[in-house]
VEXMIKE-991052 format. One record per atom (N, C-alpha, C): x, y negated, z negated; residue in three letters. Coordinates in steps of 0.1 Angstrom, whole numbers, padded with zeros to 4 digits, always signed. Each point is the difference from the previous one (the first is absolute). Layout:
N
XYZala/...
# end
This chain:
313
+0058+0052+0067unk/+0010+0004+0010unk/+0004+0015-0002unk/-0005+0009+0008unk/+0005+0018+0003unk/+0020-0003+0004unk/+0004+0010-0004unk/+0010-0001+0004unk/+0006+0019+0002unk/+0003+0001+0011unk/+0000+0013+0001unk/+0005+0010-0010unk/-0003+0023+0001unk/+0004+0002-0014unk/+0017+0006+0008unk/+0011-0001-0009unk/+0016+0006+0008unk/+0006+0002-0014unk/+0008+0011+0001unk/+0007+0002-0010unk/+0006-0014-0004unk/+0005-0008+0008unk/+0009-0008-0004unk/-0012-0007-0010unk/-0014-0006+0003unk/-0006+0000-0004unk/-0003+0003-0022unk/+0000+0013+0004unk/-0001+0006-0013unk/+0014-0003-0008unk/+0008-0002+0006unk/+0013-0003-0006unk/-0001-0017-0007unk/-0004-0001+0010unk/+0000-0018-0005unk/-0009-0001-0014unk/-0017+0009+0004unk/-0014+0001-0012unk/+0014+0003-0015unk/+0007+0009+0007unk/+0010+0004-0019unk/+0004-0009-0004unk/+0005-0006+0005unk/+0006-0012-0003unk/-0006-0012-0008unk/-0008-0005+0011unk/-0009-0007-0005unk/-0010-0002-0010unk/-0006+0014-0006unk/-0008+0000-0008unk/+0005+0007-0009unk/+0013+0002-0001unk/+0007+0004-0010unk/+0009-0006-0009unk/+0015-0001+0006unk/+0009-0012-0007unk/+0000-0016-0001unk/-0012+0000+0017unk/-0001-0014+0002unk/-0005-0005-0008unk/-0014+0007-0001unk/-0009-0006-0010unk/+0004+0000-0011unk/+0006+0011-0005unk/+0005+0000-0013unk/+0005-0013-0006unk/+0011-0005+0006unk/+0007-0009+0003unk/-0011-0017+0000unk/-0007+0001+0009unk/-0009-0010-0006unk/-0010-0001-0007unk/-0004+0009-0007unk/-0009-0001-0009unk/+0007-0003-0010unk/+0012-0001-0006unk/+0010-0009-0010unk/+0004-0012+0009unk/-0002-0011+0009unk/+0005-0011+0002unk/-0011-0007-0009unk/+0007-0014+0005unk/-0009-0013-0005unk/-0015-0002+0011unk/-0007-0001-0011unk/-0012-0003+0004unk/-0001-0005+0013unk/-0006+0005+0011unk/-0001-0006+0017unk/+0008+0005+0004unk/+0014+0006+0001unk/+0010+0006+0006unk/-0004+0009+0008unk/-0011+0006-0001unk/-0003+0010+0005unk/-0006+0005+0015unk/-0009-0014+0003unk/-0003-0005+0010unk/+0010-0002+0008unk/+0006-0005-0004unk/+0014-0018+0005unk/+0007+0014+0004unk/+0006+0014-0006unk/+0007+0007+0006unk/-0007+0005+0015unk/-0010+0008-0005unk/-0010+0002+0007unk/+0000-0002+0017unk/-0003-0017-0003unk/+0001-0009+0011unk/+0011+0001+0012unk/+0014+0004-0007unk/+0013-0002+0006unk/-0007+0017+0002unk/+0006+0009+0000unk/-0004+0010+0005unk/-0009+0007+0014unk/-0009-0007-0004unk/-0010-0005+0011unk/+0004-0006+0011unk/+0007-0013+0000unk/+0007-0006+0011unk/+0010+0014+0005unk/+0008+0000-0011unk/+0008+0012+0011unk/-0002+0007+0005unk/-0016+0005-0005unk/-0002+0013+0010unk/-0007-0003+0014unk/-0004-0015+0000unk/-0002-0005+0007unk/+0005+0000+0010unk/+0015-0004+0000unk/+0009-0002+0007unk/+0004+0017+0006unk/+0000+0007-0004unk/+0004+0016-0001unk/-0012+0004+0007unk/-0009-0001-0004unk/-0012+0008+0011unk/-0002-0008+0014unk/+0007-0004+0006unk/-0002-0008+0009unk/-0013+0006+0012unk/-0003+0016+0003unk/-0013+0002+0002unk/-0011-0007-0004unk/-0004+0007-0012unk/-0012-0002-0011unk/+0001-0020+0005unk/+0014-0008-0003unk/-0001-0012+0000unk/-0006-0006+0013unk/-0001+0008+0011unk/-0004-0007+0018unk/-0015+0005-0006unk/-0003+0011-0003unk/-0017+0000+0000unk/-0007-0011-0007unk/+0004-0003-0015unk/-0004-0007-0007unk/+0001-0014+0010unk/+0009-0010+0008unk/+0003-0010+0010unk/-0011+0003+0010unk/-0005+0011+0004unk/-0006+0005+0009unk/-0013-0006+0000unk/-0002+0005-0016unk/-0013-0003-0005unk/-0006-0011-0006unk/+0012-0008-0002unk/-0001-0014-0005unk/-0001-0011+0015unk/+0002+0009+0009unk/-0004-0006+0014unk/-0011-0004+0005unk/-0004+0011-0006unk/-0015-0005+0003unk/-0009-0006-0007unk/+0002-0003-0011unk/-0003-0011-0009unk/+0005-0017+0006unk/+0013+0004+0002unk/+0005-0015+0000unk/+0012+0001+0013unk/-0010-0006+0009unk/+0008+0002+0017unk/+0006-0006+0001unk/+0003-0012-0006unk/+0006-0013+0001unk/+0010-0001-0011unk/+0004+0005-0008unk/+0012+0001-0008unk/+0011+0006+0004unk/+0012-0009-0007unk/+0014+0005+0008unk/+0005+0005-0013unk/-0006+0002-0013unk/+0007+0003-0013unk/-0004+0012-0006unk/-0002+0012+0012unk/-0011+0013-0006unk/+0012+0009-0003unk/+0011-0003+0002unk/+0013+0012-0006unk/+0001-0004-0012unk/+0002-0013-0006unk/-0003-0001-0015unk/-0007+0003-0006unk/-0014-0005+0007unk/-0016+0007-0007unk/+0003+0014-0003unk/-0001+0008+0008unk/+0004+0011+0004unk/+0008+0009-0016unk/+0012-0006+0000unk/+0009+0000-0010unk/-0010-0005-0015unk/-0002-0010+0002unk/-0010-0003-0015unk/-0009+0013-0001unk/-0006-0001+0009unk/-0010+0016-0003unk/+0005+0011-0006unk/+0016+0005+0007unk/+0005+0008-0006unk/+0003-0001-0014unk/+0003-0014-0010unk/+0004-0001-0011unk/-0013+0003-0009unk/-0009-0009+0011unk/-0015+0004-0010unk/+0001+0012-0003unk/+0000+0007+0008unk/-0006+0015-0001unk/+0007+0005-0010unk/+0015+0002+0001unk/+0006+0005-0015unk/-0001-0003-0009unk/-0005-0018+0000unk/-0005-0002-0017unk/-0010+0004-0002unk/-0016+0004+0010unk/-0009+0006-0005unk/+0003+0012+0001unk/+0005+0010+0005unk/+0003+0009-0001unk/+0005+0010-0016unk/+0012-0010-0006unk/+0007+0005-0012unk/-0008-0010-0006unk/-0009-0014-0006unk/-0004-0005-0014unk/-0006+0005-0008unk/-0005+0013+0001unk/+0000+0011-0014unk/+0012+0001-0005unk/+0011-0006+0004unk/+0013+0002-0010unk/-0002-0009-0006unk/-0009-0009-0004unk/+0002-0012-0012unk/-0017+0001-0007unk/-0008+0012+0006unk/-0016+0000-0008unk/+0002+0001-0015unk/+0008+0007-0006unk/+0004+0006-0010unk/+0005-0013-0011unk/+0003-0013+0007unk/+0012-0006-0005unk/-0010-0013-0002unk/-0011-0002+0012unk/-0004-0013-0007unk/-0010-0001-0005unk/-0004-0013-0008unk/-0010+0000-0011unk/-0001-0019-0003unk/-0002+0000-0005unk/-0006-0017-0006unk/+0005-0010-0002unk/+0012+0007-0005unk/+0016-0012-0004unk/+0008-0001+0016unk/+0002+0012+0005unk/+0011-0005+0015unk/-0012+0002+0013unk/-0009+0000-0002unk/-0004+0005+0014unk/+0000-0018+0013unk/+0007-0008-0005unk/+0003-0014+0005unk/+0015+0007+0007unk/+0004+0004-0002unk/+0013+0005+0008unk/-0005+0007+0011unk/-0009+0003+0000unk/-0006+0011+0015unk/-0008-0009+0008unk/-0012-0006-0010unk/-0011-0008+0010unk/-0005-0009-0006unk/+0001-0009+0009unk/-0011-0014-0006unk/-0013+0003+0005unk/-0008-0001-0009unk/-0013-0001+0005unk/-0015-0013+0000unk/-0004-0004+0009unk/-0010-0009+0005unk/-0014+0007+0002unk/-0009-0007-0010unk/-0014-0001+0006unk/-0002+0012-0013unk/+0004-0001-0009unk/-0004+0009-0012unk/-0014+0000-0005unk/+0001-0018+0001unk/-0018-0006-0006unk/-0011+0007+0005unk/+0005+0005+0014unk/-0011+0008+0004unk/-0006+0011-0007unk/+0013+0007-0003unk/-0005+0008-0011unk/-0010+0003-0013unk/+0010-0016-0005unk/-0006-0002-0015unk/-0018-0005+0003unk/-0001-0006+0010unk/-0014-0004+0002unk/-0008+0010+0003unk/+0003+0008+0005unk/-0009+0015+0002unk/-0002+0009-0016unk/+0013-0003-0008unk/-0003+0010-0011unk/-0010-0005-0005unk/+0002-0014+0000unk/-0009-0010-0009unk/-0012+0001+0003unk/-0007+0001+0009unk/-0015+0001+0008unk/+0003+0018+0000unk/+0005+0006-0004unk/-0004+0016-0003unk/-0001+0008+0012unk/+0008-0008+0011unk/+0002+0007+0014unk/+0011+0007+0007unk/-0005+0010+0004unk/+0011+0006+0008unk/+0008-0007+0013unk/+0014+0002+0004unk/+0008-0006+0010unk/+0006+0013+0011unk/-0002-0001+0008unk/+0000+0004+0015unk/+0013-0011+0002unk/+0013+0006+0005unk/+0011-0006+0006unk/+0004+0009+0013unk/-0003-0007+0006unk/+0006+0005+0017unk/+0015-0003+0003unk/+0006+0011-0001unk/+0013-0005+0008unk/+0005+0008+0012unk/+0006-0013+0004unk/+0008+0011+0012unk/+0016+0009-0007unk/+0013+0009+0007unk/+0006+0002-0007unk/+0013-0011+0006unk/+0000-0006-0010unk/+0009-0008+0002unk/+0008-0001-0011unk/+0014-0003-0002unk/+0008+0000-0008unk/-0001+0011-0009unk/+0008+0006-0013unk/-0005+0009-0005unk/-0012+0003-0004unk/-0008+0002+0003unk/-0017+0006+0002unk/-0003-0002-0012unk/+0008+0013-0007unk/-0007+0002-0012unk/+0008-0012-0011unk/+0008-0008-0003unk/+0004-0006-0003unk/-0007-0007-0012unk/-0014-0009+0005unk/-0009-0006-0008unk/-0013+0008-0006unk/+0002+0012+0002unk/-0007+0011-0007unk/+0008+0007-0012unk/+0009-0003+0003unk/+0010+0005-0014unk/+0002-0016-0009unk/+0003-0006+0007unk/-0002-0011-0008unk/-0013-0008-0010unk/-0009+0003+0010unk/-0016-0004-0008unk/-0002+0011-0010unk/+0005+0012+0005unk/-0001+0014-0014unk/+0006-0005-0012unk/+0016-0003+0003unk/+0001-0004-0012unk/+0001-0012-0007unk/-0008-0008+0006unk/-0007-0012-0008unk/-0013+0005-0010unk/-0005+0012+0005unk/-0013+0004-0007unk/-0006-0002+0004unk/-0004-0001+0016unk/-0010-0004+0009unk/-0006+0020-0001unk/-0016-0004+0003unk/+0002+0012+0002unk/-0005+0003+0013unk/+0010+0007+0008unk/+0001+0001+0015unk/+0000+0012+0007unk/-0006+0002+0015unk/+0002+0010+0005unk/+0003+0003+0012unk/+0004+0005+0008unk/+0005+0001+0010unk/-0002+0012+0012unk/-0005+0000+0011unk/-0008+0008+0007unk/+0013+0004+0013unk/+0004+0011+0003unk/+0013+0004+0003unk/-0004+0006+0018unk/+0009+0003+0004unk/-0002+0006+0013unk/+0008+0020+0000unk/+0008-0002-0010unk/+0008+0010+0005unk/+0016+0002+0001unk/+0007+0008+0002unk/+0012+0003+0007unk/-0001+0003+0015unk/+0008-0007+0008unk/-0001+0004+0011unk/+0002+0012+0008unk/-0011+0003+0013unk/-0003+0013-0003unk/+0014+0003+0010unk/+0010+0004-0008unk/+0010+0008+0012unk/+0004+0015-0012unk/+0006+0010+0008unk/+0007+0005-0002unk/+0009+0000-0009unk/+0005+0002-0013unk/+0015-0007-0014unk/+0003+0015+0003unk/+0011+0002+0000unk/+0009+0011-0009unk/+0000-0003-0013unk/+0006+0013-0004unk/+0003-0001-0019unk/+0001-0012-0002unk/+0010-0005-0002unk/+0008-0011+0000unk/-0009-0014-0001unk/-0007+0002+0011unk/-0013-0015+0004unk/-0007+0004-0011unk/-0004+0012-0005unk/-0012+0005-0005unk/+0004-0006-0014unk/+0010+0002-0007unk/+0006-0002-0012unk/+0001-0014-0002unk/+0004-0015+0012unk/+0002-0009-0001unk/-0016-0009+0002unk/-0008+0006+0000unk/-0020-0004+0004unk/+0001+0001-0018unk/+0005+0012-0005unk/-0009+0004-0008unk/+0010-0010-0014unk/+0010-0007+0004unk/+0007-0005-0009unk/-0008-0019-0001unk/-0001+0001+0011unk/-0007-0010-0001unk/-0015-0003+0000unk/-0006+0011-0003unk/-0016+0002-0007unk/+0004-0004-0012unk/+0011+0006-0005unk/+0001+0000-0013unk/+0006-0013-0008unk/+0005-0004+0011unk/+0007-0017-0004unk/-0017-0007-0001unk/-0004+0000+0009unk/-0010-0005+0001unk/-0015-0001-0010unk/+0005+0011-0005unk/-0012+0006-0013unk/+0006-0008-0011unk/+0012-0007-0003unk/-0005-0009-0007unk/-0001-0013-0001unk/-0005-0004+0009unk/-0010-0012-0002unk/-0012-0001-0006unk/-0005-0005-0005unk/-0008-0004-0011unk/-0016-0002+0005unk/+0001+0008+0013unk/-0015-0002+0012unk/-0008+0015+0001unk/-0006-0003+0004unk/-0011+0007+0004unk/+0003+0008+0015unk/+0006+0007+0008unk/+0003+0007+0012unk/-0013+0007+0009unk/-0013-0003+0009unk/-0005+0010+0006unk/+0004+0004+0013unk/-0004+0012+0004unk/+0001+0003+0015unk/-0012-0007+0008unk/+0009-0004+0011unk/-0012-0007+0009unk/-0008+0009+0006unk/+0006+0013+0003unk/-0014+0011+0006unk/-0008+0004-0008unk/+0000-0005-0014unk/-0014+0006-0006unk/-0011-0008+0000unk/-0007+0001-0013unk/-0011-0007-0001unk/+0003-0018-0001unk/-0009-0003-0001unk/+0004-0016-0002unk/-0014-0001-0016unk/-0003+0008-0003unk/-0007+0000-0013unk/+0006-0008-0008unk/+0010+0005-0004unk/+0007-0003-0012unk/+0001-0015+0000unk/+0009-0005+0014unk/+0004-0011+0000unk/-0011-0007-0001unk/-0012+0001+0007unk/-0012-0007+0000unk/-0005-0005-0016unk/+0001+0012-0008unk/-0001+0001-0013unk/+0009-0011-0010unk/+0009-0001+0000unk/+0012-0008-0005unk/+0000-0014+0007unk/-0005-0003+0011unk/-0001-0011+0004unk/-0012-0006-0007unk/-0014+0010+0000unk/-0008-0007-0012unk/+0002-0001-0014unk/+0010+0005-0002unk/+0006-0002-0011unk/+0007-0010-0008unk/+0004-0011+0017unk/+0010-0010-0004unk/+0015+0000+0005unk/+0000+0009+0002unk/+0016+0005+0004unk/+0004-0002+0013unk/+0016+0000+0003unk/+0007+0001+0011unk/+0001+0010+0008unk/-0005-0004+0014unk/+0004+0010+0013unk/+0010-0005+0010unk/+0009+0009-0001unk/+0011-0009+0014unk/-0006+0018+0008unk/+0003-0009+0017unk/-0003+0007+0008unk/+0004-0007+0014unk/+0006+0008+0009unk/+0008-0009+0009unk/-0013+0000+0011unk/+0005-0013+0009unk/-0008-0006+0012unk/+0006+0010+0015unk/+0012+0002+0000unk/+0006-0001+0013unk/+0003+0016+0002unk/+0004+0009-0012unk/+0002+0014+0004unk/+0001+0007-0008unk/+0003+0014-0003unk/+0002+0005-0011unk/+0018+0006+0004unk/+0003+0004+0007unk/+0017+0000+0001unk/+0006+0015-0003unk/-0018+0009+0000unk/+0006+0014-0001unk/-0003+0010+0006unk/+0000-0007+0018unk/-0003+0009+0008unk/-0012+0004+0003unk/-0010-0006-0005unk/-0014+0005+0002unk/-0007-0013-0008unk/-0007-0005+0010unk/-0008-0012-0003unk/-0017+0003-0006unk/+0002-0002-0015unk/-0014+0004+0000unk/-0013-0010-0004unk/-0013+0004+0000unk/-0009-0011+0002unk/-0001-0006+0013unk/-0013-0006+0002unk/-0005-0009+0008unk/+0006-0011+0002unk/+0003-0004+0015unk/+0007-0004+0005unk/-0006-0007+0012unk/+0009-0015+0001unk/-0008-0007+0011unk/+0010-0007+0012unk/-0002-0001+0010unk/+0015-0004+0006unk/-0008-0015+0003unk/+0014-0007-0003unk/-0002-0015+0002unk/+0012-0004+0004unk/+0005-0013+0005unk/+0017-0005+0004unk/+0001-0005-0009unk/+0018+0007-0003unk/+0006-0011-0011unk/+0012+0001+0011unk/+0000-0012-0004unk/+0016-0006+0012unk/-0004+0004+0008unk/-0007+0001+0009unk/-0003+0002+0011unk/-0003+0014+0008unk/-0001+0011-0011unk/+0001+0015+0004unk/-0017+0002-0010unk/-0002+0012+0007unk/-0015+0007-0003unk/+0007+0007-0011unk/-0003-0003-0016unk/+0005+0009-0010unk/-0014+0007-0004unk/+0003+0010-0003unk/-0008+0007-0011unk/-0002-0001-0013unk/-0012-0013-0004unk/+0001-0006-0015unk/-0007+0008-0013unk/+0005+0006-0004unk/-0008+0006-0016unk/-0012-0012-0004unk/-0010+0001-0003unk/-0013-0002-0007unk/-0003+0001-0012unk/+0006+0008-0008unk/+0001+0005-0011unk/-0001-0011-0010unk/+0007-0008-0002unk/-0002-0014-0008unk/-0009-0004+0000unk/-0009-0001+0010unk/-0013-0010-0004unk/-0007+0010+0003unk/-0005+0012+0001unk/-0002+0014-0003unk/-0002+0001-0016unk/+0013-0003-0004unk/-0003-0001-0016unk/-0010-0014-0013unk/+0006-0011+0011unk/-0006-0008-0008unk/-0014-0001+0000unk/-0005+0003+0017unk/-0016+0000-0001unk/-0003+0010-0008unk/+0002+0009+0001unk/-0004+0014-0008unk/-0001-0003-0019unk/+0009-0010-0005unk/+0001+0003-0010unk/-0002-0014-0007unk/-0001-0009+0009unk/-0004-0014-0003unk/+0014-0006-0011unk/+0014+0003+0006unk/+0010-0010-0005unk/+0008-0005+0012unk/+0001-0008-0009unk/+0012-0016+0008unk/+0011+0006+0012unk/+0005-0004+0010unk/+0010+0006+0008unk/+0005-0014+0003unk/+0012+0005-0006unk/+0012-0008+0007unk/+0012+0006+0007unk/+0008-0010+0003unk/+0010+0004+0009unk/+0014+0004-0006unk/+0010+0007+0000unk/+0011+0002-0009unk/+0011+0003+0014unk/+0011-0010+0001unk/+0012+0003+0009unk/+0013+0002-0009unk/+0007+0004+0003unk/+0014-0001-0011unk/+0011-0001+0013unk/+0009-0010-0002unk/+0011+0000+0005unk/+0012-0005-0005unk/+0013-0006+0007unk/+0013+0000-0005unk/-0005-0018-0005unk/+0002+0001-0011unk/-0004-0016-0007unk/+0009-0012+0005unk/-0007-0011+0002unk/+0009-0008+0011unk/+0009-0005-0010unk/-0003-0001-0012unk/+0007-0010-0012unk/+0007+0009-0006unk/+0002+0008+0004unk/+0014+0012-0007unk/-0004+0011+0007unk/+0011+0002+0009unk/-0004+0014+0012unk/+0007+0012-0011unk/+0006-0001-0006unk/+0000+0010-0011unk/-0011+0009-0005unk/-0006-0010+0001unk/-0019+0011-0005unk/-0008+0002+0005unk/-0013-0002+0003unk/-0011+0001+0005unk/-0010-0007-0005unk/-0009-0001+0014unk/-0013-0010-0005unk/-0010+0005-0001unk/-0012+0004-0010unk/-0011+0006+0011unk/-0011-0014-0004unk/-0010-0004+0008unk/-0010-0010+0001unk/-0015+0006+0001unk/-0005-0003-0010unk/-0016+0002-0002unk/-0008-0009+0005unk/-0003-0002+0015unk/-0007-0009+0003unk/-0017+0000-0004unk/-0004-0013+0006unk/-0014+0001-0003unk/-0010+0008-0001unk/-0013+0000-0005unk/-0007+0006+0002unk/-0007+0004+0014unk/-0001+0011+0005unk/-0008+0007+0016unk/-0012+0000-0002unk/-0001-0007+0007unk/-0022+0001+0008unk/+0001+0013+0000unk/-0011+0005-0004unk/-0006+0014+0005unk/-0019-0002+0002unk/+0000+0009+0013unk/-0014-0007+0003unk/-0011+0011-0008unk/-0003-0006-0012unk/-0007+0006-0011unk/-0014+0003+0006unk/-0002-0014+0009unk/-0013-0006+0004unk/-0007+0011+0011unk/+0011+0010+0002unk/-0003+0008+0017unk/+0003+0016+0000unk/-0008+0002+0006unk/+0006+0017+0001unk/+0011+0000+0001unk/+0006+0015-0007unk/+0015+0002-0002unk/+0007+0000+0015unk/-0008+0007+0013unk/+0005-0003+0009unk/+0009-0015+0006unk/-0012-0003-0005unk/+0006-0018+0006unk/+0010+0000-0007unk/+0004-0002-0019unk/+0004-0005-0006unk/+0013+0007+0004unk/+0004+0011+0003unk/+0013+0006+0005unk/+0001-0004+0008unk/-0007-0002+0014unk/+0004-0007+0007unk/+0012-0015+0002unk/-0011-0006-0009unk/+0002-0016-0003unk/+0021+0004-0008unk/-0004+0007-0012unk/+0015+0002-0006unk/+0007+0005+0012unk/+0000+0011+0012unk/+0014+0000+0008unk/+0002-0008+0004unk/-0011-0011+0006unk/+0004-0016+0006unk/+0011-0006-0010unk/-0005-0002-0013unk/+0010-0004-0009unk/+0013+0007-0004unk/-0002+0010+0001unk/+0012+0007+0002unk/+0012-0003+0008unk/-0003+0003+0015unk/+0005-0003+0007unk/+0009-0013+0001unk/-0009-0009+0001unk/+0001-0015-0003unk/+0013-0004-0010unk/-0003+0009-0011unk/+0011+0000-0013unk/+0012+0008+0003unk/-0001+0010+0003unk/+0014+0005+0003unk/+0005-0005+0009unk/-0006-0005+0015unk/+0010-0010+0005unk/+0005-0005-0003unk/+0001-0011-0009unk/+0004-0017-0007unk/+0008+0014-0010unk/+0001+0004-0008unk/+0007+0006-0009unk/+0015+0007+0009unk/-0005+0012+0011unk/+0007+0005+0004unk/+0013-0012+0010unk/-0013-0007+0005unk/+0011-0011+0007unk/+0013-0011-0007unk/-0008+0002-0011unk/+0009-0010-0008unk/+0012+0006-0008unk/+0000+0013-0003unk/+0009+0011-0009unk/+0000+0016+0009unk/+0006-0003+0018unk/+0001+0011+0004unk/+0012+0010-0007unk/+0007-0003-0005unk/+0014+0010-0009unk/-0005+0008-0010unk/-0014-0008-0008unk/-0006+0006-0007unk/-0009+0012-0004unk/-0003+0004+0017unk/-0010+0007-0003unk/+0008+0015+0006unk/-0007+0011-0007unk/+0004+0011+0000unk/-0004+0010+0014unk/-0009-0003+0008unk/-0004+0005+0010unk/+0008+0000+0012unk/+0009-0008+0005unk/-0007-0005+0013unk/+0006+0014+0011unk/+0008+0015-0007unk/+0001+0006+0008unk/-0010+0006+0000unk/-0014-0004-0001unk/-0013+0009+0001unk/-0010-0013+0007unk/+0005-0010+0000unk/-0005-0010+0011unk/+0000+0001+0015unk/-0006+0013+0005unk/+0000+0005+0015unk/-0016+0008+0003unk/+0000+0000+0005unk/-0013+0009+0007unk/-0001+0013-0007unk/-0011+0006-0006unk/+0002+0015-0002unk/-0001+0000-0014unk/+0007-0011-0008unk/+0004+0004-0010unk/-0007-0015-0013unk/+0005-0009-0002unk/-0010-0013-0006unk/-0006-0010+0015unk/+0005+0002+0010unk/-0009-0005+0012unk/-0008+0009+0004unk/-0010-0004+0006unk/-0010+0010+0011unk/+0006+0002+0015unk/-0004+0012-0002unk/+0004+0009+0015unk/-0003-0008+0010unk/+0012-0005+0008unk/-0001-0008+0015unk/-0007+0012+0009unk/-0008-0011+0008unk/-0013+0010+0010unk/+0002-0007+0013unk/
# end
């Protein structure tokens, strides 16, 4: 979610990534989020613009719902907890990281180390993104993560200094960081290696979408799906599964992320096909995900034509 640049703006970035954080990077373990969250709602309520687009856009997903000002509102809370959860990279590790996220479908993991294979995890950005990338780091997973960017607008000082504070929160987690415009060597390499690739399905979130790209409907709109996941796995011959994170039903305090099953990838067929066949699956999956956890996902003021839809003709 872009949110315009205004002095008041820059006033708020001081704040926030100064005393605020300060301030929570000494609470109890999870607080950080859980503040987060409240914040989010308020500005929810405060940006009442930014809040009709986002309603706008959730309209066209879901024509028949009368509860998209709440949705709406949940979006906004998402966003500021993925937004600020580099205010807790620093803090978790092996003993508390159960205060942030439960995590499901681990075995998938351990069965890939065990057969000496690399793991492809597709996600969309849902709940704090990076969340279970900081968390699998510091279990000692060794993980990596394929990035989109900052989004491309305009920062003053101010923006510029609060990007760069949060590169830096971010640097330490215990992962591996690539840029998505470069090569895909490396990752290719590390995946024969055995190792973890997260890499999102639905967008990169930084103003410029990059890689190959296929439009298919999810909820009902022509999106523009990244390929790149099973792009990787054909290419490098490891496992692809699926990775969602959201607000955990059995303690909304935390988060959940789920490692679902193993993805067909059509090994059997030219890579054309086999991309193909993955945006089918794609699509197919972010529906049922996005339908089931609309609050959670971080997009939906980029859910319009032009931008993660395809150009109405």
């Amino acid at each position: 979610m872009v949110i315009g640049e205004s002095v008041a703006k820059d006033a708020y970035r001081l704040l926030v990534w100064g005393p605020w954080r300060q301030a929570l990077e000494h609470s109890p373990w999870g607080w950080e989020y859980r503040a987060n969250r409240k914040l989010g709602t308020i500005a929810g309520r405060v940006a009442w613009k930014k809040r009709r687009e986002v309603e706008e856009n959730l309209r066209r997903a879901f024509p028949g719902r009368d509860d998209l000002g709440q949705v709406a509102l949940d979006a906004f809370a998402t966003h500021f907890v993925n937004q600020y959860a580099s205010f807790a990279f620093g803090r978790i590790d092996g003993r508390n990281y159960r205060h942030y996220l439960r995590l499901e479908g681990v075995d998938h993991l351990d069965r890939a180390a065990r057969d000496g294979v690399g793991v492809v995890l597709m996600h969309p950005h849902t709940g704090p993104a990076q969340l279970p990338l900081a968390v699998l780091g510091a279990l000692g997973r060794s993980v990596h993560q394929v990035g989109g960017g900052e989004a491309a607008v305009q920062k003053s000082r101010v923006g510029g200094w609060a990007s760069a504070e949060r590169s830096r929160l971010e640097s330490r987690m215990r992962v591996t960081l690539h840029d998505g415009a470069g090569y895909l060597r490396g990752l290719l390499r590390v995946l024969a290696e055995g190792q973890v690739v997260l890499t999102a399905c639905d967008g990169t979130g930084g103003g410029q979408e990059l890689g190959r790209r296929l439009v298919r409907p999810v909820l009902g709109q022509a999106m523009l799906l990244p390929v790149g996941p099973f792009y990787m796995a054909f290419r490098s011959g490891a496992r692809l599964h699926t990775l969602h994170t959201v607000r955990d039903p059995l303690d909304p305090r935390r988060h959940l992320s789920v490692i679902g099953d193993e993805v067909q990838v059509r090994r059997d067929a030219p890579l054309r096909v086999a991309l193909e066949a993955g945006a089918d699956f794609t699509a197919d999956w972010l529906s049922l995900v996005l339908g089931r956890y609309p609050g959670d996902w971080l997009f939906w003021d980029a859910f319009r034509p032009g931008v993660l839809l395809a150009e109405d003709r």
